[in-house]
C-alpha positions, 0 to 999 in steps of 0.5 A: 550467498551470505551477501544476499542472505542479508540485502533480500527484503523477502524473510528467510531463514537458512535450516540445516540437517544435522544428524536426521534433525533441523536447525535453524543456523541462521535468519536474515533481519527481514524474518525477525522483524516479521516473525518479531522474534529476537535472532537469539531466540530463533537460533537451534530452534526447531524450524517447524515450530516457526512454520507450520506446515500442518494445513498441508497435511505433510511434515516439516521436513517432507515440505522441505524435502519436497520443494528443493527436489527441483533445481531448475524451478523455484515451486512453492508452497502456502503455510504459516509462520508463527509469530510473537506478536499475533496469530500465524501468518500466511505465507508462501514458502519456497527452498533451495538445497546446498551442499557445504562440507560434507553437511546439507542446508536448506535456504527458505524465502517466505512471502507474507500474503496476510494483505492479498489473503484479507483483500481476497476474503473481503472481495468475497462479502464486498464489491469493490472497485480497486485495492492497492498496497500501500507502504511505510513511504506511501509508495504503491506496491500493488494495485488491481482494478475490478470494476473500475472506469480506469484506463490506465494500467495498474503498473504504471502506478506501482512506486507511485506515492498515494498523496501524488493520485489524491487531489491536493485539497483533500491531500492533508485530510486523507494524511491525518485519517492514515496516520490515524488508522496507523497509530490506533491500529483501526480501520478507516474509512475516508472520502476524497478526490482521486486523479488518475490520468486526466480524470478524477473520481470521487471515491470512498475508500477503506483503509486497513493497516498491518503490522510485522510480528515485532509491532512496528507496522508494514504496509496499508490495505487500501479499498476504493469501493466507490469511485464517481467520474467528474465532469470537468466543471464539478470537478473545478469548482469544488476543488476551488471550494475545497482549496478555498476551505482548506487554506481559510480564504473567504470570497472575499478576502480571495476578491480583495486580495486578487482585485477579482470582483466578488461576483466573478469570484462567487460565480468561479466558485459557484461553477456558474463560471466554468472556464476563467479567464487565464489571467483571473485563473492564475491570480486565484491559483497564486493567491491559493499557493497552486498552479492553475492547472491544479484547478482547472484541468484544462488549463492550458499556459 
């Protein structure tokens, strides 16, 4: 049990029952890194003044009492969890009764639900089209369509990173705008290219980070409130354009260097040409550091 106690992500916390009275005996890492209180600190504390249970109209200790009565379920329970840094975390609270020598413990697992808590109040003023939670590693944790044109089931982007679903030409500004949002703790809201399948959409995006309670941050909230299905031309030539801005190339230097004429090129550009020739296609896709079908999607080798 201890070895597990220490490995789970989830925060948790092992109370025991010590003469009518609780204590905290013992904390994994994840809950003082969430709660941003040192172990010390939390050691023979009170346990109901590190969560709160007063929204549900019960103690502490008829909470407790409550959720480990059954053996075979896990029921839980929506509460706060104080911590140092911010105002109480809303948080789902589960617990599990053992018995050692003679004395009685209770293992509590508490969930974070501060992300899914702001994207349920912020559906209720806006229509949005998908959210998603997004780690430290840009991993996708969670994604929920709404009104989206997606055809694809949302798990299969779970543990996905982000910046693999944004097209590369928009990949390097959309990097800056995260780091930003992490680094100043602010809201941002940015404009790219998104692949999902073998569609891409334009798409406004809202991206809101969270922090644990001993500041280091935890995880993005993103909004895709607009998503714009491409045509296959649009799509070719403005990544081309995108590319081209990106990495500095002008026309014609793009001409000079691939022995492409500047009109061919303008045209490709343009999306007056809206299907090279496979030869022209991979002398500007090698030229711009990417393979062809990063290009044009229906680029076949």
């Amino acid at each position: 049990m201890n070895h597990l106690f220490y490995l789970l992500s989830d925060p948790m916390l092992i109370i025991e029952i010590k003469k009518s009275r609780l204590y905290i005996r013992d904390v994994n890492q994840a809950f003082t890194v969430f709660s941003g209180f040192k172990k010390s600190d939390l050691l023979n504390l009170d346990p109901s003044m590190a969560i709160s249970t007063a929204d549900t109209g019960n103690s502490f200790y008829d909470v407790i009492h409550s959720l480990s009565e059954d053996e075979w379920s896990t029921p839980s329970i929506e509460c706060n969890l104080v911590t140092k840094a911010s105002e109480p975390a809303p948080i789902r609270l589960s617990s599990r009764k053992l018995q050692s020598d003679g004395l009685t413990f209770y293992v509590l697992i508490c969930k974070d639900l501060r992300e899914t808590k702001w994207i349920d109040d912020y559906i209720v003023q806006n229509k949005i089209m998908v959210s998603a939670i997004v780690d430290e590693k840009y991993n996708i944790k969670t994604l929920k369509h709404y009104y989206a044109p997606v055809q694809q089931p949302a798990s299969s982007y779970i543990e996905t990173t982000i910046y693999e679903l944004i097209l590369e030409h928009d990949r390097s500004k959309a990097k800056r705008v995260f780091e930003y949002a992490k680094n100043n703790r602010t809201a941002e809201q940015i404009d790219f290219q998104l692949k999902l399948g073998d569609r891409s959409y334009s798409c406004n995006a809202l991206i809101q980070p969270f922090y644990n309670g001993n500041r280091s941050f935890k995880n993005f909230v993103v909004i895709l409130m607009n998503m714009q299905l491409n045509t296959q031309e649009e799509d070719s030539s403005y990544k081309l354009r995108m590319l081209m801005l990106s990495k500095n190339v002008s026309v014609t230097s793009l001409a000079q260097s691939t022995l492409i004429s500047l009109t061919t090129i303008s045209k490709i550009r343009n999306g007056k040409i809206k299907k090279p020739q496979r030869l022209t296609a991979e002398l500007i896709a090698g030229e711009l550091g990417v393979r062809p079908e990063t290009i044009w999607s229906n680029y076949k080798r």
